[in-house]
C-alpha positions, -999 to 999 in steps of 0.1 A, spaced: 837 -563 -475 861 -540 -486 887 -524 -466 884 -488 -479 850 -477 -466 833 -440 -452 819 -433 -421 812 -404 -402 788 -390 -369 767 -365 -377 754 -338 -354 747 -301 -347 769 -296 -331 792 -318 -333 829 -301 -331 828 -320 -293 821 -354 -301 846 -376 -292 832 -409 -318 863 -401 -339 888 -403 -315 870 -438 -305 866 -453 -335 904 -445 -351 915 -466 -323 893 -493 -331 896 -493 -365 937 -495 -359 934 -527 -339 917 -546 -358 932 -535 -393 908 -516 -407 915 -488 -434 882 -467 -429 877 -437 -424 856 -419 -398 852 -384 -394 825 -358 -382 798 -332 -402 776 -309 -386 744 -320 -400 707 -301 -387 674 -319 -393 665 -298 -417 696 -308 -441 699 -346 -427 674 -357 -455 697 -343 -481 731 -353 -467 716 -383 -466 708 -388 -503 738 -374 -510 760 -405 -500 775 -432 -527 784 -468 -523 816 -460 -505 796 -450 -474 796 -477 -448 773 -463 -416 769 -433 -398 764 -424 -362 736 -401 -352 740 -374 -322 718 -349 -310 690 -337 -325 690 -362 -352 684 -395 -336 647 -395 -347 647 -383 -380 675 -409 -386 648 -434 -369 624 -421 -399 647 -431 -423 656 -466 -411 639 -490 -436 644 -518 -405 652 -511 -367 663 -529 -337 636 -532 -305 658 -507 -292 650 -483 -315 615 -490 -319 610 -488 -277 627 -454 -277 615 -436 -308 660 -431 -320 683 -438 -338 719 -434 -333 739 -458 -356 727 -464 -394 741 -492 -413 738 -481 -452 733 -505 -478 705 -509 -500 681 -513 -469 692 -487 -440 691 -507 -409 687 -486 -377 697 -494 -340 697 -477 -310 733 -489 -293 734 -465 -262 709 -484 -247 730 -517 -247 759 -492 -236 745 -488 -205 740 -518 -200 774 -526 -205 786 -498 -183 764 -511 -156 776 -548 -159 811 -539 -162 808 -519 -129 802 -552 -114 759 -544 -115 742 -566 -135 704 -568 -120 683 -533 -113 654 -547 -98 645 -509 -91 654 -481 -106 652 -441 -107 653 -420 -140 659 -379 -133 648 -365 -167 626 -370 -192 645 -366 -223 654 -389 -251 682 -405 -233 656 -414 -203 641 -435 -227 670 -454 -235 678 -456 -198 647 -469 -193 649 -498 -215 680 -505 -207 669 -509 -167 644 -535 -182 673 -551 -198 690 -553 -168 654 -575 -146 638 -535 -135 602 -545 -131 595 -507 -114 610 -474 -121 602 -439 -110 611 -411 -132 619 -380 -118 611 -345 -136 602 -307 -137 574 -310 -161 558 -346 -154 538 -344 -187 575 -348 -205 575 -383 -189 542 -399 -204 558 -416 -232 584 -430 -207 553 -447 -188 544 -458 -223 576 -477 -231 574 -491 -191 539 -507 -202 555 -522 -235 583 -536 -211 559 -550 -188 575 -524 -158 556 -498 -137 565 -466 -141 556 -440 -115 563 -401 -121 576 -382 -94 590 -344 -88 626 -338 -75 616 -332 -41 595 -358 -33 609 -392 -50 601 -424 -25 617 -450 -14 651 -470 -19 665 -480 -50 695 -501 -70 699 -471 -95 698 -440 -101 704 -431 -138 710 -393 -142 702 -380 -182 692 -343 -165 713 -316 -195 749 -313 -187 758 -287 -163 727 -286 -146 731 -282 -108 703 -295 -83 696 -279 -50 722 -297 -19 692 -305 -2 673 -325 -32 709 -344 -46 712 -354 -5 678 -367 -8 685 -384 -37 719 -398 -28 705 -408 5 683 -443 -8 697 -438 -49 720 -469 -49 745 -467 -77 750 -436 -95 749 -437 -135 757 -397 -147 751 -402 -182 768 -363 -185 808 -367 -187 817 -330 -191 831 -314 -168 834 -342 -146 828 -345 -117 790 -332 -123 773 -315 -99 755 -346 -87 783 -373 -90 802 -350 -65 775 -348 -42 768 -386 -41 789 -399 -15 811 -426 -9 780 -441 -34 791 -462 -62 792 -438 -94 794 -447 -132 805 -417 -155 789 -414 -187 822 -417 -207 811 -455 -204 782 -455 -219 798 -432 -244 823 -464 -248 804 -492 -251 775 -482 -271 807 -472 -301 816 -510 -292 782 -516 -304 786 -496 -334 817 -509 -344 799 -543 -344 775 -534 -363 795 -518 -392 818 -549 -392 791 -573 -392 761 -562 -388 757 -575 -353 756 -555 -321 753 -582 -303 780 -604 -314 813 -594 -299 848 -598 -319 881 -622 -310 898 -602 -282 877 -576 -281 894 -569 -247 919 -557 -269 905 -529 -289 880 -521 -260 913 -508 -238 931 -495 -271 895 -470 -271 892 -462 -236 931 -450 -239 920 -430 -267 890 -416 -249 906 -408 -215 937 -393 -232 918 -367 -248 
């Protein structure tokens, strides 16, 4: 593999993301001259982009809104992808090999938070990161989840993905989620800001926090948890670049590097000195 390689995250928009930022660092440890930078990219121009790259162009990472029309044009996918319907990292080549790496970056952010079995589990949203939350539960031994949301007709294709998992999944409104759980796993649109009396209700038998949302931080919710275990979503945001970075190198997501330790601290540095 050559050294001088292209690779960029595409988005719209995309003058926020903080993938370059994580990946420079990376890329300095282990002595890699790519480069990695960001476009704005809509669906309607993604196909075009796309054609538009040459041999030098190593991988991309998707963002929203183009994780499914980059699942469209993945010639092979991870289960990942193929559970949630997304794509977020494309390795080019002559065949385009998708993956979906933020659900193994929860999973990571979970297990590295000292969590590493969800035998019950709460979603709140319905969106495409539920879906990746949701798979990642089942990752993680989840045999039942509840998924919370405003329109429960949003969450059919999440009870879908539970019956492909071999979970339960039951749909519930705000108000009126049962019962004790491990996890909650929050993936409701940053900023958004639940009534006191429903995030008590939910902090009050919601076990460990995940806040997939990371800006501003503390969220609404994450402050209103309690003395509650909470993970911020800047992990996920960490670990599923790990996962990319794997991938580009080697084509692996699973397969971690020599002291990755190492270049795992050099990007969270990167990420929480922004």
């Amino acid at each position: 593999m050559t050294n001088q390689r292209q690779l960029q995250v595409w988005g719209d928009p995309i003058a926020h993301s903080r993938s370059p930022q994580l990946h420079a660092a990376a890329y300095r440890v282990l002595g890699l001259d790519w480069q990695y930078g960001r476009r704005q990219v809509s669906t309607a121009t993604f196909g075009a982009e796309l054609a538009s790259l040459d041999s030098s162009w190593l991988g991309l990472s998707l963002t929203m809104p183009l994780k499914e029309v980059a699942y469209a044009a993945a010639a092979e996918r991870d289960r990942a992808a193929e559970l949630t319907g997304a794509v977020n990292t494309l390795l080019l080549g002559e065949v385009r090999r998708g993956f979906n790496t933020d659900v193994g970056g929860i999973v990571d952010a979970f297990t590295q938070a000292g969590v590493s079995s969800l035998p019950r589990v709460r979603i709140l949203g319905a969106g495409a990161t539920a879906s990746s939350a949701l798979v990642s539960a089942g990752m993680l031994g989840a045999t039942h989840a509840q998924v919370v949301a405003r329109r429960p007709e949003a969450a059919r294709t999440l009870v879908d993905i539970g019956t492909a998992l071999g979970m339960t999944v039951d749909i519930h409104g705000f108000a009126d989620a049962p019962g004790v759980v491990d996890a909650t796993i929050a993936t409701v649109p940053s900023g958004t800001v639940l009534d006191a009396d429903v995030t008590q209700h939910l902090a009050s038998a919601g076990g460990v926090l995940f806040e997939a949302a990371y800006a501003p931080w503390p969220s609404a919710l994450a402050a209103g948890w309690g003395s509650g275990t909470v993970i911020s979503g800047l992990e996920m945001l960490l670990y599923q670049a790990v996962r990319q970075i794997r991938i580009f190198h080697h084509g692996d997501p699973e397969r971690p590097f020599p002291d990755e330790d190492v270049m795992v601290a050099e990007m969270r540095s990167a990420l929480m000195g922004d």
